[in-house]
N, C-alpha and C positions, 0 to 999 in steps of 0.2 A: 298718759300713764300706760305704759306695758303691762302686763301682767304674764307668767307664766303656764301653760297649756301643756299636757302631753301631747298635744301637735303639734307645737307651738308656742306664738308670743300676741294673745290676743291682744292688739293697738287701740282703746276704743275710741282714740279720737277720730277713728277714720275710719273704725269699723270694720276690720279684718283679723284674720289670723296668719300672722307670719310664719312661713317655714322658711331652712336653707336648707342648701346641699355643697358639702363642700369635698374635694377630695384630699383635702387634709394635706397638700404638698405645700411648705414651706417655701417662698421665695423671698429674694433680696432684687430691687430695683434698684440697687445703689444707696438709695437714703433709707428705704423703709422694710421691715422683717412682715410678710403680711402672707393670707392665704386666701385664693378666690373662692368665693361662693356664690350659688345662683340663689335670688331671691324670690323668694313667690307670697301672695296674697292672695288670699280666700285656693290656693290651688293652683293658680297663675302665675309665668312664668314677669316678674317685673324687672330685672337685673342682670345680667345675666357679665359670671366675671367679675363681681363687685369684690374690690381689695379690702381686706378687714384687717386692720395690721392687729400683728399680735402684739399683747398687754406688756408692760414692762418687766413684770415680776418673770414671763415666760421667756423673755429674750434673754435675762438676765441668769436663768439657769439654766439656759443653753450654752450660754457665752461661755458660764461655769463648766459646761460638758465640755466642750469644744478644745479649753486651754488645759485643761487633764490631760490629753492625751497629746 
């Protein structure tokens, strides 16, 4: 179980505190809408580039944006 931190996402099965850092650019790989992020625990860099696709509900009002104009 996760729990939420103003640092973070303390994991305590494993006994860390997760951060990311993401620069928030949208990409399309063909199949999937996702944004990379570097992962760290306890402060450490563990991931680095991990694709996080974004949620349905987000792609879905983009798609909305997109066919507006």
């Amino acid at each position: 179980m996760s729990t939420s931190t103003p640092d973070g996402n303390l994991i305590r099965e494993i006994g860390v505190i997760e951060t990311t850092q993401s620069d928030n650019i949208l990409r399309w790989d063909g199949e999937e809408l996702y944004v990379e992020q570097d992962i760290y625990h306890n402060g450490q860099l563990v991931h680095r580039k991990y694709k996080r696709r974004v949620t349905r509900s987000v792609a879905q009002a983009l798609a909305t944006l997109l066919h507006q104009h």
